[in-house]
VEXDREN-2710 file (C-alpha; in Angstrom, 1 decimal):
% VEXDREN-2710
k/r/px/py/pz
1/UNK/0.0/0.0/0.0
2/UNK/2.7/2.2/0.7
3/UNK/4.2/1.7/-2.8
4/UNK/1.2/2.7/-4.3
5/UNK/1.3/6.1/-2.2
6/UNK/4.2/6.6/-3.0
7/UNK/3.6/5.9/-6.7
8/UNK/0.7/8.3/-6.8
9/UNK/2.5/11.4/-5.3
10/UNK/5.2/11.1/-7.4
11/UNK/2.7/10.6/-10.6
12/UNK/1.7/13.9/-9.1
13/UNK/4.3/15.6/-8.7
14/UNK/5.5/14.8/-12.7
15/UNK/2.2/16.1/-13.8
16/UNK/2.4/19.2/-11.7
17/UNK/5.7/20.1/-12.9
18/UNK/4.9/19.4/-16.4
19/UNK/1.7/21.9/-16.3
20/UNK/4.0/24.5/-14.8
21/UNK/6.4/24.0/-17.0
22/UNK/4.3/24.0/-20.1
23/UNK/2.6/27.4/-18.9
24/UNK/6.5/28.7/-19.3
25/UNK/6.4/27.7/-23.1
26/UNK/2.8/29.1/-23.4
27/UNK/3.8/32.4/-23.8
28/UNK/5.9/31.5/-27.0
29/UNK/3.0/31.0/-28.6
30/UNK/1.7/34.6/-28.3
31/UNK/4.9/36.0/-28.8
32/UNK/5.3/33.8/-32.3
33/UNK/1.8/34.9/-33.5
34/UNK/2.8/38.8/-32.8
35/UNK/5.8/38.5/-34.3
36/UNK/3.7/37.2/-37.3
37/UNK/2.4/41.0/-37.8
38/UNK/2.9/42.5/-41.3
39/UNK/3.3/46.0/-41.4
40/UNK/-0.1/46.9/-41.5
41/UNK/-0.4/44.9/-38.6
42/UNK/-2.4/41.9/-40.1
43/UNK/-1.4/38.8/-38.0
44/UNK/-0.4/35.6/-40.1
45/UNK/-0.4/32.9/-37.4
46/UNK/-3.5/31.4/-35.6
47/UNK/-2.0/28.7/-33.8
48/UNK/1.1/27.5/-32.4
49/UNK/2.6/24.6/-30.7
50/UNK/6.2/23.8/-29.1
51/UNK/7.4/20.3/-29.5
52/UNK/10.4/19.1/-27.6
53/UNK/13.2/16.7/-29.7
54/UNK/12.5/13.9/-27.1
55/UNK/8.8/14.0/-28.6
56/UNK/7.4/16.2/-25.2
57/UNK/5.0/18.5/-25.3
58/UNK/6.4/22.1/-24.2
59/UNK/3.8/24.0/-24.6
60/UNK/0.0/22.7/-23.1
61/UNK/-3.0/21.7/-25.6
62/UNK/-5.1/24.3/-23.1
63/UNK/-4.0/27.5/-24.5
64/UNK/-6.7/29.2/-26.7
65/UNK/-4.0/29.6/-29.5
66/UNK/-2.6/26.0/-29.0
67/UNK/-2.1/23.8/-31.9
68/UNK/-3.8/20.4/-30.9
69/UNK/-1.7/17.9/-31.8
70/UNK/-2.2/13.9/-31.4
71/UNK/0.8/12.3/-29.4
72/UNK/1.5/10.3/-32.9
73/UNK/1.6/13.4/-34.6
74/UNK/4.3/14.9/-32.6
75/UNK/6.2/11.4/-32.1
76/UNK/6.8/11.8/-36.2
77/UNK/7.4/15.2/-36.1
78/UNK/9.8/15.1/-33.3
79/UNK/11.4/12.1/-35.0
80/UNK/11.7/13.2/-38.5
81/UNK/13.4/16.6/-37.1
82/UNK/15.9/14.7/-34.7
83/UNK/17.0/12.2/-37.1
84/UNK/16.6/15.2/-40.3
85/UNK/15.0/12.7/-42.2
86/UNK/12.0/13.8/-44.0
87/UNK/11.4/11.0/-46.1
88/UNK/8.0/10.4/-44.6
89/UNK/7.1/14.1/-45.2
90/UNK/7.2/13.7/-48.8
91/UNK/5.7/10.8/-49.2
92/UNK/3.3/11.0/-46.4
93/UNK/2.6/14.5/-45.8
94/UNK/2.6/16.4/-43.0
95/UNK/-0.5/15.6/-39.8
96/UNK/-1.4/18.5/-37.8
97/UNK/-4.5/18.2/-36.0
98/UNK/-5.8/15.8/-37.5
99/UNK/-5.0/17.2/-41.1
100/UNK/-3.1/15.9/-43.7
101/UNK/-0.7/19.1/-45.2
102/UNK/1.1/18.4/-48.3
103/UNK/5.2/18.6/-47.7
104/UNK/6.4/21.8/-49.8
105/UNK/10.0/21.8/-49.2
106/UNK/12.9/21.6/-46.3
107/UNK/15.3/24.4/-45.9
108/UNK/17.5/23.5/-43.7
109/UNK/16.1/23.3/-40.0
110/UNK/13.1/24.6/-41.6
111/UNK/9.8/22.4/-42.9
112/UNK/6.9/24.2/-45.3
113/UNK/3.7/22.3/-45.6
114/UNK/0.3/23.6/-46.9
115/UNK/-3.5/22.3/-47.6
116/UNK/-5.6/24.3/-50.3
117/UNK/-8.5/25.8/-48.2
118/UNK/-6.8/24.7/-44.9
119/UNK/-3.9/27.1/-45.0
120/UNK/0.0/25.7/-43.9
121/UNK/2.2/24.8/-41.2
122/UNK/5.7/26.3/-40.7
123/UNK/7.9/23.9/-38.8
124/UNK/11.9/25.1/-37.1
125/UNK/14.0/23.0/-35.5
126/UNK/16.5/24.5/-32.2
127/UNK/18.9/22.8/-30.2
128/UNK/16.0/20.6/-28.2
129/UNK/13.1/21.8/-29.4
130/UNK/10.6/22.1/-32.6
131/UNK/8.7/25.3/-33.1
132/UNK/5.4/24.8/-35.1
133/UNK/2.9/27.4/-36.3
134/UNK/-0.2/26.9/-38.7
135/UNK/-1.0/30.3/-41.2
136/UNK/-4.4/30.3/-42.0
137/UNK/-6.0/29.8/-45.9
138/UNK/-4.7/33.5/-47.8
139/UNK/-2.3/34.6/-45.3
140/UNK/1.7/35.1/-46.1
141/UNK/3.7/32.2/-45.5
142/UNK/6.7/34.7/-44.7
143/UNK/5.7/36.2/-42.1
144/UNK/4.5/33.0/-40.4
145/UNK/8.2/31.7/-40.9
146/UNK/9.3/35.1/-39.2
147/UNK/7.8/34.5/-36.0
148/UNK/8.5/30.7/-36.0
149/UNK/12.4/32.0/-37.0
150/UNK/12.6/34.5/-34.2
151/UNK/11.3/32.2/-31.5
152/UNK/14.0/29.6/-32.4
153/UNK/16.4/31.9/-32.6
154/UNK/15.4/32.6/-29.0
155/UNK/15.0/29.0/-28.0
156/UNK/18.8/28.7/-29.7
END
């Protein structure tokens, strides 16, 4: 019985430090999405999510700007960026939320998908982690990679 107490408030005290520690990430996500801004001031990202290489989640599924994203769905993602092997991208696609986004090209850490009438999904790659940001249907695919670039950078 005690190993079962003991079991239990340590399975607590993982998911309470994961929560806090995904609330740190959270606030990339706005940061990303105003960094988006054109100079009129249009933003180009909706949503945003922050992957870790070892297939965590860094940033919750909570947020109202969250990118939902299946735990099979970042387990590819997270894999195909640590091993930079994107094989699976091109023949595959790219799933976000649940939606299949046709591979576009690699540029180096970087991975451009899109779906006609869905919009795309910018992908970067840091040291540890992978930032991800979906541009909605008719917004510039530019200045979604400039605020997925300058949170990497800062992730760096």
């Amino acid at each position: 019985m005690a190993e079962i107490k003991t079991l239990l408030v340590g399975l607590l005290a993982l998911c309470l430090v994961n929560s806090c520690f995904c609330k740190d990430y959270d606030s990339y996500i706005y940061q990303l999405i105003a960094q988006s801004k054109d100079s009129s001031g249009n933003v180009h990202v909706d949503a945003a999510s922050i992957i870790g290489l070892d297939r965590s989640r860094l940033t919750s599924q909570s947020t109202a700007a969250a990118l939902k994203m299946s735990y099979a769905e970042v387990d590819t993602i997270a894999a195909s960026f640590k091993s930079n092997d994107f094989t699976s991208f091109k023949m595959s696609g790219v799933r976000v939320g649940g939606i299949r986004y046709d591979f576009l090209r690699q540029d180096g850490n970087e991975v451009f998908a899109s779906k006609k009438n869905y919009g795309g999904i910018v992908m970067m790659k840091s040291k540890t982690a992978i930032v991800i940001a979906h541009y909605p249907e008719g917004r510039q695919v530019s200045n979604a990679a400039k605020g997925v670039e300058a949170i990497t950078g800062y992730l760096q």
